[in-house]
N, C-alpha and C positions, 0 to 999 in steps of 0.2 A: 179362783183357785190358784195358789201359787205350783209350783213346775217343783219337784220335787229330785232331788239327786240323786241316782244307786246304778250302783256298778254291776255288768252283767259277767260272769268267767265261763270261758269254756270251761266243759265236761270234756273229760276224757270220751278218745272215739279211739271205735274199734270196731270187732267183729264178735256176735255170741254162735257158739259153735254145738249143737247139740247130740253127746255122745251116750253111746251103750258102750259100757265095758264087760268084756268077755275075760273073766281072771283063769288063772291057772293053764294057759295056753302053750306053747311050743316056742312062739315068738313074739315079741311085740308087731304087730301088725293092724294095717285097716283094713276088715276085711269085708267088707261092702255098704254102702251107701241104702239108707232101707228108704221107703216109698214115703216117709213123713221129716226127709231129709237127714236123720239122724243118723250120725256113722258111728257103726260098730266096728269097734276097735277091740284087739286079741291082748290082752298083758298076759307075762308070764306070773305078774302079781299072787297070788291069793287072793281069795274075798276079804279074808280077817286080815289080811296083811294093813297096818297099818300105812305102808307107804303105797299103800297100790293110787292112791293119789298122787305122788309126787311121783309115780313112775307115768302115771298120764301122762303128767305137766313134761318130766324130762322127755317122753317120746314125741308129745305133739311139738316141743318144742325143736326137735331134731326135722320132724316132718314139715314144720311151718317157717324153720328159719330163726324163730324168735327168741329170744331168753328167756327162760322157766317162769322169771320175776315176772315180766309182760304180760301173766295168763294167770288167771284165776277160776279156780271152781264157785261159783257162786251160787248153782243150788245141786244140788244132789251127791254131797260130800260124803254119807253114809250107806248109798244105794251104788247100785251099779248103770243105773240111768243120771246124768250129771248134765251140767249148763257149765261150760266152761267160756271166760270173756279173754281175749285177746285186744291188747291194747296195741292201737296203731296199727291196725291190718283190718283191711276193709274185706267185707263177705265177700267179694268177687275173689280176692285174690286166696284167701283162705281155702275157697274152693278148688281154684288151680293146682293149690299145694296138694290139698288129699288128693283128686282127681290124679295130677302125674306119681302121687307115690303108690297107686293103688297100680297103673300101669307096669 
């Protein structure tokens, strides 16, 4: 068998972050970490508000440091339960970010 040539590329790395959003709130806030790691986060969103997505993306990115563009929702875009990805931030440090904003 001849050796055959192919090129391997990183994948993007990152951190996946799983959130419950609470619309219609007071403030944007996190406000506790539930028992299956998921943080519940307060928007002042609406539910039907079509940006209560991109006010995620602007809050977490206030909270994590990172640019909006960096994060993505990648599954639960229509519900209030979401998978959001952060590129370039490793789960450790994602976690320090919520943990001191919640302090």
């Amino acid at each position: 068998m001849g050796s055959r040539n192919y090129h391997l590329h990183d994948g993007k790395k990152g951190a996946a972050l799983a959130v419950r959003v609470i619309p219609r709130s007071s403030k944007n806030e996190i406000a506790e970490i539930l028992n299956d790691s998921t943080v519940k986060i307060r928007l002042t969103s609406s539910a039907d508000d079509k940006k209560l997505n991109q006010t995620l993306l602007d809050f977490l990115s206030e909270v994590l440091g990172v640019q909006a563009g960096r994060m993505e929702i990648v599954a639960g875009t229509t519900g209030l339960d979401k998978l959001v990805t952060i590129l370039d931030l490793d789960a450790a440090t994602v976690q320090q970010h919520i943990i001191k904003k919640m302090s």
